[in-house]
C-alpha positions as CSV (number, residue, x, y, z in Angstrom):
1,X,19.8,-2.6,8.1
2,X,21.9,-0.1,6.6
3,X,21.7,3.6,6.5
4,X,18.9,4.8,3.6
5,X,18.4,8.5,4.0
6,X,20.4,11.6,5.8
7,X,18.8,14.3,7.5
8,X,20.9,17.9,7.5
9,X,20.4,20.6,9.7
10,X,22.0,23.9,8.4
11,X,25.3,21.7,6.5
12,X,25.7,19.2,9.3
13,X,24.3,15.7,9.4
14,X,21.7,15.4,12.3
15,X,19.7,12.4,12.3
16,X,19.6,9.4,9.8
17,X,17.0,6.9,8.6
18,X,18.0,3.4,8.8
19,X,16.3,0.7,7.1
20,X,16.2,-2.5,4.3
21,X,15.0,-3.1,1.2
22,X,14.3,-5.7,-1.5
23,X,14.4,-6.2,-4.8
24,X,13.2,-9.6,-6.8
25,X,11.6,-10.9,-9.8
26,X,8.7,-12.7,-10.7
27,X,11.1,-16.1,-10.5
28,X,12.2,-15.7,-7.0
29,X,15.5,-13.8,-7.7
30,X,16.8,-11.1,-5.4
31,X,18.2,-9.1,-7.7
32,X,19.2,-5.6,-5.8
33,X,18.8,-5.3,-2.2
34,X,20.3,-2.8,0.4
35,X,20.4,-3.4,4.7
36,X,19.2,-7.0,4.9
37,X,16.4,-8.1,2.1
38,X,15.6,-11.1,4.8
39,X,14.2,-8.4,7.4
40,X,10.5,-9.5,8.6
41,X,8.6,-6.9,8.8
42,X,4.7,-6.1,8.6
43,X,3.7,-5.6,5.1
44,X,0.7,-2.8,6.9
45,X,-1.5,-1.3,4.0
46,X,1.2,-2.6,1.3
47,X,-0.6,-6.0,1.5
48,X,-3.9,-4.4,0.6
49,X,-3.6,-5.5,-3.4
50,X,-3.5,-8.9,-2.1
51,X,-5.9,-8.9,0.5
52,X,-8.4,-7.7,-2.5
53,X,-7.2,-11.2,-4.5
54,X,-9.9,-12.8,-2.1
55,X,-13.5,-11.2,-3.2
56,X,-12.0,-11.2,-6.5
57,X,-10.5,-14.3,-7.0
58,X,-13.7,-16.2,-5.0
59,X,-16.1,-13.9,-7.7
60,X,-17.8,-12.0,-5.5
61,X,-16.7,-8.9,-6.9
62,X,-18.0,-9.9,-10.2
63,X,-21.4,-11.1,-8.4
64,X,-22.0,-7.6,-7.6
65,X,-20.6,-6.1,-10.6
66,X,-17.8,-4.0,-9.1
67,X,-16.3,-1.6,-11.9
68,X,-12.8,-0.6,-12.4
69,X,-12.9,2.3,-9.8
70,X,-14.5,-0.1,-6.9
71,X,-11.7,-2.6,-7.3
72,X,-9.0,-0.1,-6.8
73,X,-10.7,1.2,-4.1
74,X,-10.8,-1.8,-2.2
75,X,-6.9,-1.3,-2.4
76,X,-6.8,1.7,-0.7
77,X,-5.7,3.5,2.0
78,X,-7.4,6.7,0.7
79,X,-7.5,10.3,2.1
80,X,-11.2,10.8,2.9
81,X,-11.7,12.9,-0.3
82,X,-15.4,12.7,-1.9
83,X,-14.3,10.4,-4.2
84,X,-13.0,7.8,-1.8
85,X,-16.3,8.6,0.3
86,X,-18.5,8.2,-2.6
87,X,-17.3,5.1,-4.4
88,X,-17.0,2.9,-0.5
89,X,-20.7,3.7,-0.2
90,X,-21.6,2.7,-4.4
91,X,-20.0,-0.5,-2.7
92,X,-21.8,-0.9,0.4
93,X,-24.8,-0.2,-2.0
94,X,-24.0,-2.8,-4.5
95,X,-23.8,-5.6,-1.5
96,X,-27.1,-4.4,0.2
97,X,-24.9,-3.3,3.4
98,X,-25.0,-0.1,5.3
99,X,-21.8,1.8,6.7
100,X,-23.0,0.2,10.0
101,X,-21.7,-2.8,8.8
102,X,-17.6,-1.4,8.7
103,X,-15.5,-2.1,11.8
104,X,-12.3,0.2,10.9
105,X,-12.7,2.9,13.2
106,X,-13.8,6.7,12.8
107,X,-10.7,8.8,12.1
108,X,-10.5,12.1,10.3
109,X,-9.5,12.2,6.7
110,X,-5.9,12.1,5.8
111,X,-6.5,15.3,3.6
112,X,-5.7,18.0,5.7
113,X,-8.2,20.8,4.0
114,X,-11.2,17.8,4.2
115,X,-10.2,17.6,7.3
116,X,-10.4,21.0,8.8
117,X,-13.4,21.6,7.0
118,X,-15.2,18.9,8.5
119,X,-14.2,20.4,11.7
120,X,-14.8,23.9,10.7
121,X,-18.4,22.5,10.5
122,X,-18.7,20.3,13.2
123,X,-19.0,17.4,11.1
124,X,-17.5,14.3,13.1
125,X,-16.3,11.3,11.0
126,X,-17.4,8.1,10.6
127,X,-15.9,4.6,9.8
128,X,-15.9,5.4,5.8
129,X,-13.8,8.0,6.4
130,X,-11.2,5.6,8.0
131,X,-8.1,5.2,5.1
132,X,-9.1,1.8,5.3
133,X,-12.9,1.4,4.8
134,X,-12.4,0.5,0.8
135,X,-10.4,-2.4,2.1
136,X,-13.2,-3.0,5.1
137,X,-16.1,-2.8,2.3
138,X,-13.5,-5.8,0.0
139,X,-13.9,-7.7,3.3
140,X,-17.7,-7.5,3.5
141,X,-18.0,-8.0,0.0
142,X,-16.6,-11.8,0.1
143,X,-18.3,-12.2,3.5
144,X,-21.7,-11.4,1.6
145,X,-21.3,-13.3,-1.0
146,X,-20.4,-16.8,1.0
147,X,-23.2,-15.9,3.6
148,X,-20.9,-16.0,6.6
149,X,-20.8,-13.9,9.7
150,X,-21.1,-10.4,8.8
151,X,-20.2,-8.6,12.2
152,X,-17.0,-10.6,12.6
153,X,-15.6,-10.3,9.6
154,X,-12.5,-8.5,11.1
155,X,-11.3,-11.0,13.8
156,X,-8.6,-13.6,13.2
157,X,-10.6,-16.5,13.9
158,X,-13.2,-15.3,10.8
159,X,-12.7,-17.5,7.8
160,X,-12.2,-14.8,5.3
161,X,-9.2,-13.2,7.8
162,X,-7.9,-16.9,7.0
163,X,-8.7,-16.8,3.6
164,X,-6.6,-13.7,3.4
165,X,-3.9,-15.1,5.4
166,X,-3.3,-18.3,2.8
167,X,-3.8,-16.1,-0.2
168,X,-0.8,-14.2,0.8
169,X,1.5,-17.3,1.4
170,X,0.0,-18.5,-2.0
171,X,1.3,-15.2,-3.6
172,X,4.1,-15.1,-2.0
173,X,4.7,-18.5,-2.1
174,X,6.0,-18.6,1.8
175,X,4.3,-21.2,4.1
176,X,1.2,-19.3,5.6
177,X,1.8,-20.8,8.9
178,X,4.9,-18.8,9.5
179,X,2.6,-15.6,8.3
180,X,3.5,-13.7,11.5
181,X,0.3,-11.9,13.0
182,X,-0.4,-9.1,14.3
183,X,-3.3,-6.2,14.8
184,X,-3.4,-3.4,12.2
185,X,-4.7,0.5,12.9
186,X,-8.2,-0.4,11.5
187,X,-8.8,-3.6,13.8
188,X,-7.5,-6.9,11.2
189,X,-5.0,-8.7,11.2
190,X,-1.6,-7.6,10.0
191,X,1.0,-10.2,8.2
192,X,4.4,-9.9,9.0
193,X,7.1,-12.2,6.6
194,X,11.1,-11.3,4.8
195,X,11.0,-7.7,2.8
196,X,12.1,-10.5,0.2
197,X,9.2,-13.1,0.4
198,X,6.8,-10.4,0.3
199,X,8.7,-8.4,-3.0
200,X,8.6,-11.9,-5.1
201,X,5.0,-11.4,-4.0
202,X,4.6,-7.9,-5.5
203,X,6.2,-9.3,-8.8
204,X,4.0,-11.7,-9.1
205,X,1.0,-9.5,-9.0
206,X,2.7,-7.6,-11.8
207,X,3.6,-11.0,-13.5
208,X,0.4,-13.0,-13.0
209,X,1.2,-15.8,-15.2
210,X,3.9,-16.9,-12.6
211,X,1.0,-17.2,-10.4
212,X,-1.8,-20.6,-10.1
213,X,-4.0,-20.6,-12.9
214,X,-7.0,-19.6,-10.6
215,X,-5.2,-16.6,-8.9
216,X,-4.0,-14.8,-12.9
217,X,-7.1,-13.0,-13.8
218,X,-7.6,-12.0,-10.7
219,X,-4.1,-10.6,-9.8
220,X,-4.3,-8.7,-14.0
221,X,-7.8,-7.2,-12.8
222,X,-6.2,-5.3,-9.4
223,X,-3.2,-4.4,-11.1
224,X,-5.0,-3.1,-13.8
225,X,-7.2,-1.2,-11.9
226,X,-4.8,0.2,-9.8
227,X,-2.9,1.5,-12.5
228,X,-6.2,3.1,-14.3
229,X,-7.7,4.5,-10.8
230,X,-4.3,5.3,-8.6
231,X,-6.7,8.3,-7.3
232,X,-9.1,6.1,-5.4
233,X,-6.2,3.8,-4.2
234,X,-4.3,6.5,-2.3
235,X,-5.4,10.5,-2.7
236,X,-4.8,13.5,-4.8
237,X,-1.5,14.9,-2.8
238,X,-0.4,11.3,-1.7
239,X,3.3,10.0,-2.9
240,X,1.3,6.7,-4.6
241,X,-1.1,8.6,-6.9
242,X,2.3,10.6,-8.0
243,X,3.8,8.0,-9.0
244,X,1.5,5.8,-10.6
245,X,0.1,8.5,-12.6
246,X,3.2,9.7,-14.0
247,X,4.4,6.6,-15.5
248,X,0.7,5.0,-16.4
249,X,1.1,1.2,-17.3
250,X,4.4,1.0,-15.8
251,X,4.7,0.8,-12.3
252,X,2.4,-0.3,-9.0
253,X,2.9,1.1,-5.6
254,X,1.4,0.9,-2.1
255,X,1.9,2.7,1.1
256,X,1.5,0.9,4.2
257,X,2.3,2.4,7.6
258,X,5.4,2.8,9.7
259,X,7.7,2.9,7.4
260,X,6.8,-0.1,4.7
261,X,6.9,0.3,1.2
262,X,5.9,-2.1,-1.5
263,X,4.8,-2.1,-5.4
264,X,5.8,-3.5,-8.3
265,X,7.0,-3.0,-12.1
266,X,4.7,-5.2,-14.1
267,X,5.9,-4.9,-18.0
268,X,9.6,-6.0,-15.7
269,X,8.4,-8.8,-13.7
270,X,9.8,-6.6,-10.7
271,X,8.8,-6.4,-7.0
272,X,10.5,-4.4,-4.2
273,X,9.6,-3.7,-0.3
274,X,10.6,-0.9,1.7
275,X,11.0,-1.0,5.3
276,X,12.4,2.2,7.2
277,X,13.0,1.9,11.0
278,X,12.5,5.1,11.8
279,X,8.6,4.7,10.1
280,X,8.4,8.4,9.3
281,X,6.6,8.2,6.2
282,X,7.9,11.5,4.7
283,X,11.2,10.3,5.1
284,X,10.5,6.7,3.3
285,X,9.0,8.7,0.5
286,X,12.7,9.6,0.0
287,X,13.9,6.0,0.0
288,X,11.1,5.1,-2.4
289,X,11.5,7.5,-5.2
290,X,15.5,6.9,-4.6
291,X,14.7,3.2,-5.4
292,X,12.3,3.7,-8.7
293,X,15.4,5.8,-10.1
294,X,18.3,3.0,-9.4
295,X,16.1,0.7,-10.9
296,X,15.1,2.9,-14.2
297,X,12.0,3.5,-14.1
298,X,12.5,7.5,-12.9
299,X,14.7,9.2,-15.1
300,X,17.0,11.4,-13.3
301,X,15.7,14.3,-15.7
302,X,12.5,13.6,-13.9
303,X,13.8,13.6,-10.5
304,X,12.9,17.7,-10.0
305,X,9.0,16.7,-10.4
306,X,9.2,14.5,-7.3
307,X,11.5,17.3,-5.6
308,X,9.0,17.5,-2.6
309,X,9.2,13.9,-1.5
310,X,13.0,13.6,-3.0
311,X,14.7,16.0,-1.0
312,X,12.0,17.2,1.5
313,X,12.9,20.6,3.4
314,X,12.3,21.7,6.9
315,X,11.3,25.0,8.0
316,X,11.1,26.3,11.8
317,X,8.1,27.9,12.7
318,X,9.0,31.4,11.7
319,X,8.8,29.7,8.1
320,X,12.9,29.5,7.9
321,X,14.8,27.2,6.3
322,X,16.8,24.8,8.3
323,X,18.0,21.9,6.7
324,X,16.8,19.1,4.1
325,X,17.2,15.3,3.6
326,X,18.3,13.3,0.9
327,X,18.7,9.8,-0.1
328,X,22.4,8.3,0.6
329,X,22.0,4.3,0.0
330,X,23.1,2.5,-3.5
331,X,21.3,-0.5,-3.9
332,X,23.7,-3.6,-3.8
333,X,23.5,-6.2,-6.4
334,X,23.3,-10.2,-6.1
C-alpha cells in the first residue's frame, strides 16, 4: 500500500488515504501499478460485468430477448432512479418472475432526492430498489432458463453462484478454487483475488478475443452495452455514468463498494483495479479519475469537468470552507 490521496484541512495535511492499484493488459502484463498490484481484495460490485458473462454467455439472455438497456442493467449497481426501477421490472416481466422472486434486500435509493421523496410520501422500498436488483434479476434470469431452484439462487452452494465463481477464474484466468469467498451487502457471494489477477480480467472484457472462443461475444455484448447505457449501470450523479459518457467508446468503469475500483480501456486492451483502505468512496473517486489521467485517457484540459470528484471540498455545517483533497500518487512503471 502506498499513500494515494491527501486530505487538507485549512493548509495542513490531516488524514490520508492509503491504498493499491493495478494496471495490466489484455496479455497479462502489469504495466503501471502503485502500493502493491498483488493486494487481494474483494472485487464487490466491480465484478458485476462478469457475473452478467453467465445468463449471457449460457443464452438465456437471448432466450428472453433482453435489449441493450436490460444487459447493462444487469451490471448495475444503480441509484433507484425510474429508469433503473422500470427496466429491472421489463426483466422480471420478460422471465415470467415477480419482484417476489429477488433476495437483495430493501434499501432506500442511492439518489438522495428519490430518496426523500419516497419518504416525504411514506413510500417504503422494496428489493428492486436495492443497487443490486439488476444484477439479482441477471441471476434469476440464468436460473429460469436452466430450470433450477429459483428461491436459492443467491446461496453459495446454488449452481449458478458456482457458475459465477468459475466464470471469473476463466476471465481472469486465476484458479477458481483460490476465488476467496465472502458475503456481499445484497446476500451473494463476494470474490476476493490480486488487484492484478482481477485487472487482466477487466482487459479482457475490453479485449474479448484474448478470451475462449465461447466467452467473446458474450464479453463484446456487456461491454458494448455498458458503454451505450452507462445510465442504467450506475445513475445520473454517480462518478461511472460521468465517466463513461464523456469519453463514449473508450473506456469501462465499475464501482464496487468499500473502496474497489475496476474498468477497463477497450480500443487499449487495458484493465486497472482500485482498492482504497480507507473505503470512502468519495475519496476513491479521487484516485480513479487521477488514474484515467496518468494513463491518457483524461486530458488534463479536461480535468476541471471532473473538479467535484477530483479535488472534492469540505464544508462545516455553517456551509464554510475547510479544507479539500487531492490526488498525491504517480503510478510506477514495470
Amino acid at each position: 500500500m502506498e499513500n494515494l490521496v491527501n486530505v487538507y484541512r485549512g493548509g495542513l495535511l490531516d488524514l490520508y488515504t492509503t491504498g493499491s492499484i493495478a494496471v495490466v493488459n489484455s496479455h497479462n502484463n502489469l504495466l503501471y501499478y502503485a502500493g502493491n498490484p498483488d493486494d487481494v481484495s474483494y472485487a464487490r460490485s466491480s465484478a458485476k460485468l462478469m457475473q452478467a458473462m453467465v445468463p449471457v454467455a449460457c443464452g438465456a439472455t437471448k432466450e428472453y430477448n433482453y435489449t441493450e438497456q436490460e444487459i447493462s442493467q444487469i451490471c448495475a449497481s444503480h441509484s433507484g432512479e425510474d429508469i433503473h426501477i422500470n427496466t429491472v421490472r421489463s426483466i422480471l416481466k420478460k422471465i415470467g418472475l415477480d419482484e417476489s422472486y429477488l433476495q437483495c434486500g430493501a434499501h432506500y435509493p442511492f439518489k438522495e432526492d428519490v430518496a426523500e421523496n419516497m419518504k416525504a410520501n411514506g413510500i417504503k422500498p422494496l428489493d428492486v430498489h436495492n443497487n443490486c436488483s439488476g444484477k439479482h434479476a441477471g441471476m434469476l434470469t440464468a436460473v429460469k432458463y436452466l430450470n433450477e431452484d429459483l428461491k436459492t439462487y443467491y446461496k453459495i452452494e446454488h449452481p449458478n453462484q458456482k457458475r459465477i465463481i468459475n466464470m471469473i477464474g476463466r476471465i481472469c484466468d486465476y484458479d477458481p478454487k483460490k476465488i476467496i469467498i465472502g458475503l456481499d451487502g445484497c446476500g451473494v457471494p463476494v470474490h476476493a483475488m490480486p488487484l492484478k489477477a482481477f485487472a487482466y480480467g477487466m482487459a479482457r472484457m475490453g479485449d474479448a478475443l484474448t478470451l475462449d472462443e465461447d466467452l467473446q461475444e458474450p464479453a463484446k455484448d456487456i461491454i458494448n452495452a455498458v458503454m451505450k447505457y452507462p445510465l442504467n449501470t450506475s445513475g445520473s450523479d454517480r462518478i461511472d455514468y460521468k465517466v463513461i459518457s464523456k469519453y463514449p467508446g473508450k473506456v469501462v468503469v465499475k464501482s464496487g463498494a468499500n473502496g474497489y475500483f475496476a474498468g477497463c480501456l477497450p480500443e487499449r486492451g487495458i484493465g486497472f483495479a482500485i482498492k482504497t483502505t480507507d473505503g470512502i468512496s468519495k475519496l476513491r473517486n479521487v484516485v480513479l479519475i487521477e488514474l484515467l489521467h496518468q494513463i491518457g485517457l483524461i486530458p488534463a484540459d479536461d480535468l476541471s469537468y471532473f473538479d467535484a470528484e477530483y479535488r472534492p471540498k469540505d464544508y462545516n455545517h455553517k456551509g464554510e470552507f475547510v479544507g479539500h483533497s487531492e490526488a498525491c500518487f504517480k503510478l510506477k512503471t514495470v
